[in-house]
N, C-alpha and C positions, 0 to 999 in steps of 0.2 A: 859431261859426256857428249852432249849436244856440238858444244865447241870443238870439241875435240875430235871430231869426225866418228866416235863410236857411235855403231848400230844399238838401239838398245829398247827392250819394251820394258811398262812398267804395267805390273798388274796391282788391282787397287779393287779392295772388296767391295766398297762402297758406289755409289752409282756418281759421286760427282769428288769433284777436290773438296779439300776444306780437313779432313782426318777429324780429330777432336773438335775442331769449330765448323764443323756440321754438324756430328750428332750434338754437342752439349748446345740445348735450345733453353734452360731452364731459366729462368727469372733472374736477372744481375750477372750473367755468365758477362766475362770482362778479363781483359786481358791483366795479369797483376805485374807484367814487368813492363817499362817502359818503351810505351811504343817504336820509339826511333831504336831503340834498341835490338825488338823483339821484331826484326823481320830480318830480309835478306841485304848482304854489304852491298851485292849488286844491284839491287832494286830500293832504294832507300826510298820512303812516302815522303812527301814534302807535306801531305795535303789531310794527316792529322787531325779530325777534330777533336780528339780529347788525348789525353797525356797515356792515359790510360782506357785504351777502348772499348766497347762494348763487343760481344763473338762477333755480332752480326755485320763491324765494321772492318775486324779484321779477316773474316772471310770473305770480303769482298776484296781484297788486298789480295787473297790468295787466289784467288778465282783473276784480278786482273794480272798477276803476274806470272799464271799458266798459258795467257791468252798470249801476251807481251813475246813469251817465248814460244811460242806455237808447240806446245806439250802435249796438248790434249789429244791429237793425231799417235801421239808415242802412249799414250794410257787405255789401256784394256780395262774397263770400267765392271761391277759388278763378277767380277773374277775374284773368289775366293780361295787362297793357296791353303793347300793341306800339306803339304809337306814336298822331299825334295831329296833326291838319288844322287851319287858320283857313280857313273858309268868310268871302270875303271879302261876297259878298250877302247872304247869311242871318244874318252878325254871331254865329255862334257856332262854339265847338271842335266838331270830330268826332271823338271818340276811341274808336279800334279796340283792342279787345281780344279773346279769345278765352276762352271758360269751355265747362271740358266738352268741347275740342276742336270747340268751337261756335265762328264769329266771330261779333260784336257790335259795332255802334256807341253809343256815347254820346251823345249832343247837349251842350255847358253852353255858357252865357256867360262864366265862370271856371272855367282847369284850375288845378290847385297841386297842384305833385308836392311830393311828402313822403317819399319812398322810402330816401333815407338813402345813404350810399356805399355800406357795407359789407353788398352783397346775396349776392353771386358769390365762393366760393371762390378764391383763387388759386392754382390748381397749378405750380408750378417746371415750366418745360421741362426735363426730364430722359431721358435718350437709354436708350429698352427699359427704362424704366419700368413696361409692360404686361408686360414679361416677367417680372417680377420673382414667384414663386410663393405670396409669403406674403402679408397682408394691407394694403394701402396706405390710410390713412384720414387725409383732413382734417380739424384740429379743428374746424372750420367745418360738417364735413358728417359729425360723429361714428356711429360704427356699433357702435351698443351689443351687436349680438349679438356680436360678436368677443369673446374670450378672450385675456388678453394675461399671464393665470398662465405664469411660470416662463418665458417667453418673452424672448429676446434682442431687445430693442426700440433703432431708431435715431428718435430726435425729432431734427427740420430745423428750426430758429428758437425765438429765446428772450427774442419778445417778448410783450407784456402775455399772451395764450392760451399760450404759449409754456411760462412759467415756471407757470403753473398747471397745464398738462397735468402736466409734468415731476415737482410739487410730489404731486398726487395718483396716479401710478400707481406712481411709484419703489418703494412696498414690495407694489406686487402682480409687476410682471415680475423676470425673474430676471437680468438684464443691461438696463441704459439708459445707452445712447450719446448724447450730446446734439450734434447740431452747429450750431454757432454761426456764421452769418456775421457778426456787427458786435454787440461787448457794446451793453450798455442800461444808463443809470444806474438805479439800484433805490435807492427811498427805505424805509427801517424805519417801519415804523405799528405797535405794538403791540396795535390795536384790529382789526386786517385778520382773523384769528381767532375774534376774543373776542365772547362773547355779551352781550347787552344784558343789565345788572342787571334782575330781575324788578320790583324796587322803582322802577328808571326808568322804568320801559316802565308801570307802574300810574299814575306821577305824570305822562307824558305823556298817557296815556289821559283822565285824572282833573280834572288840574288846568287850569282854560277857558286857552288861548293859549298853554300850556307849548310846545306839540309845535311851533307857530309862530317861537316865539322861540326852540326849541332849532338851529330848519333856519337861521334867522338870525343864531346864531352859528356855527354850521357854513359858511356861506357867505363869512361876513366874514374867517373865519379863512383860506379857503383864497384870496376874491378879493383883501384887500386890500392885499397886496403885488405882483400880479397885473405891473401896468406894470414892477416893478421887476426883475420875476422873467423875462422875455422882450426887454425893450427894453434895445439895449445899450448902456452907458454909455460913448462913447465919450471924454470927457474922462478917465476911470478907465481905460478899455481903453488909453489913449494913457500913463498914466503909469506903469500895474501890469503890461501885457503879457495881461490876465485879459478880463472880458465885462461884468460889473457886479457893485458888491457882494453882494448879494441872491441875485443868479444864483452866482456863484462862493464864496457862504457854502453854499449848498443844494450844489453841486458837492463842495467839501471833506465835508459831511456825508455824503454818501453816500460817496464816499470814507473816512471814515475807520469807515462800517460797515464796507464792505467788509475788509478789514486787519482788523478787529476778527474776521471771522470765519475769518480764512485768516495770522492773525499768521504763522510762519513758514512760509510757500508765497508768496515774493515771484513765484514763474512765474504762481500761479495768479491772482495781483491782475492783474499784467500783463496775463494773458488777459481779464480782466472789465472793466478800466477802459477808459471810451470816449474816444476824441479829440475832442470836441463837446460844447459845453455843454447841461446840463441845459435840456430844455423843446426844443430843436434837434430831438429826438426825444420822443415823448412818455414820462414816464420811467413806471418801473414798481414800483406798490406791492409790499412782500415783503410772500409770502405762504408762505414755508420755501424758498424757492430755495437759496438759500445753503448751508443746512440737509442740502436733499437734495442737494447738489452733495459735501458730505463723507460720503457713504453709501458704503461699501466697493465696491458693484457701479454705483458710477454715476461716467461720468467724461462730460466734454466738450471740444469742440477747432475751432480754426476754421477755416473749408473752407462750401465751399455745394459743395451735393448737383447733378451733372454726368450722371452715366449708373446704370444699372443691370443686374445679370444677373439670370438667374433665383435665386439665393442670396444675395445680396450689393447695397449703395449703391458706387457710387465717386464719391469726390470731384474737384475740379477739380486738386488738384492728384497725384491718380493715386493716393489712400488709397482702398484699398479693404477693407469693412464686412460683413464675416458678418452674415445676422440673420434674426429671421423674421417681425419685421414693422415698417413704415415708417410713423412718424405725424408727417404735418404739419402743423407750425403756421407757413403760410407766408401769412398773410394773405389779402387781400379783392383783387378787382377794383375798383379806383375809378372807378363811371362816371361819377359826380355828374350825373346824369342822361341821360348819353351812350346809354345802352342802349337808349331810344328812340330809333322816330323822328317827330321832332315837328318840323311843317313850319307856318309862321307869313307874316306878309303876302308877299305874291308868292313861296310856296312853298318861302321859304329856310328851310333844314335848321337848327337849331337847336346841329347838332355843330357 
């Protein structure tokens, strides 16, 4: 829009850039797609250090590529939008928001939300959950002054935030309980850790279009079996009993990580393999799950989280959980734009 000579404001509830990688502050938060990938065509980083980065690398990224374009002058900061009119005389939006505990109108010709699903914590309905006396923290809404040394901790969900909460605090608490409602396929990346060579990151800097053509093999790699890896074959599905080759070769591989790191624990495979094929759910990079799941003080078991006392989780199926603090990684609200309310020709509601 910038380029293009349109006027345009952006309003953004938050006080600074960054959307998700400013609030998610929780322990292991990390990028799971591959960094050359996972930014902008125009703005490609040469300057990498890890394949896979940690929030607080790629919010810096975000934050110097607001500066790079001179954004920040076009962002209305702390500007909470509630919703949003079609004046059908005057031919433009009216969009109310409140900044400061102030309301405010907008006027535009074009709204375009941008917002993203995954704004809103989503807390489990869990029954005297308030009563619960120890510290209850979503990874979504992390609360860094808590202290979780030598602490009996129960983690609720062990997906993609899940398995990295879990990965990073296992050796600072003194018990972690994981509870699982529904395994996750988990793919091995041995780069998900590992620092960029100093020598790559100089010849991406260095050399004119390296950094260009390194994101465009990195893309090809991951798109271009893409249709093969989610569409199901159903000529192959009808003769093998399976989903598609492609699909059901990545299935087996993660499968036979898994086994690889639990060889004689046929229960504990049992508990982690999922009934759906890969991409059915979005799957999830290791990042030491595995790893921290054979650590002496950490076990996990399946059950979703139902009530609580003041000492203790109890499960749905009546297990109940000593501890002294509850950390969930129990996803997002999806409103895909629902949150608003945004009313369009003759006033129809947009939900």
């Amino acid at each position: 829009l910038q380029q293009a000579g349109f006027n345009f404001t952006v309003l953004e509830a938050l006080d600074e850039v960054g959307g998700n990688w400013l609030t998610n502050t929780y322990p292991g938060a990390a990028v799971d797609t591959p960094s050359r990938v996972y930014s902008f065509s125009f703005a490609p980083n040469a300057s990498w250090t890890q394949f896979y980065p940690r929030g607080p690398e790629f919010l810096s990224y975000l934050e110097r590529v607001t500066d790079q374009y001179g954004l920040r002058d076009r962002i209305q900061f702390g500007t909470k939008v509630e919703g949003a009119r079609w004046d059908e005389v005057a031919k433009v939006w009216r969009v109310h928001a409140v900044r400061n505990g102030v309301p405010e109108t907008h006027e535009c010709n074009v709204l375009v939300m941008a917002t993203g699903p995954n704004n809103n914590p989503n807390y489990p309905a869990v029954q005297g959950l308030d009563r619960f006396r120890g510290p209850v923290i979503h990874s979504g809404a992390w609360d860094d002054s808590v202290d979780l040394a030598g602490k009996k901790v129960v983690l609720v969900g062990t997906g993609c935030s899940g398995v990295q909460v879990a990965t990073a605090v296992a050796d600072t608490v003194g018990e972690l309980v994981i509870v699982q409602r529904q395994p996750e396929h988990i793919i091995p990346n041995p780069q998900a850790h590992a620092p960029v060579d100093p020598l790559e990151i100089a010849a991406m800097e260095l050399v004119p279009f390296a950094v260009n053509w390194m994101r465009l093999q990195s893309i090809e790699s991951q798109m271009g079996d893409m249709h093969g890896m989610v569409l199901k074959d159903e000529e192959y599905a009808a003769r093998t009993g399976g989903f598609g080759p492609i699909n059901d070769g990545m299935r087996l591989y993660a499968e036979h990580y898994l086994k690889s790191h639990f060889p004689d624990d046929p229960e504990m495979v049992a508990l982690l393999t999922p009934d759906f094929p890969v991409f059915a759910k979005r799957p999830i990079l290791d990042c030491g799950f595995y790893d921290t799941l054979k650590k002496p003080h950490v076990s996990i078991l399946r059950g979703e989280l139902a009530a609580a006392d003041e000492g203790a989780v109890i499960l749905g199926d009546g297990t109940r959980i000593e501890c002294d603090a509850v950390l969930l990684s129990t996803g997002y609200q999806l409103h895909f734009g629902r949150q608003f309310d945004i009313r369009g020709t003759g006033g129809k509601s947009l939900r």
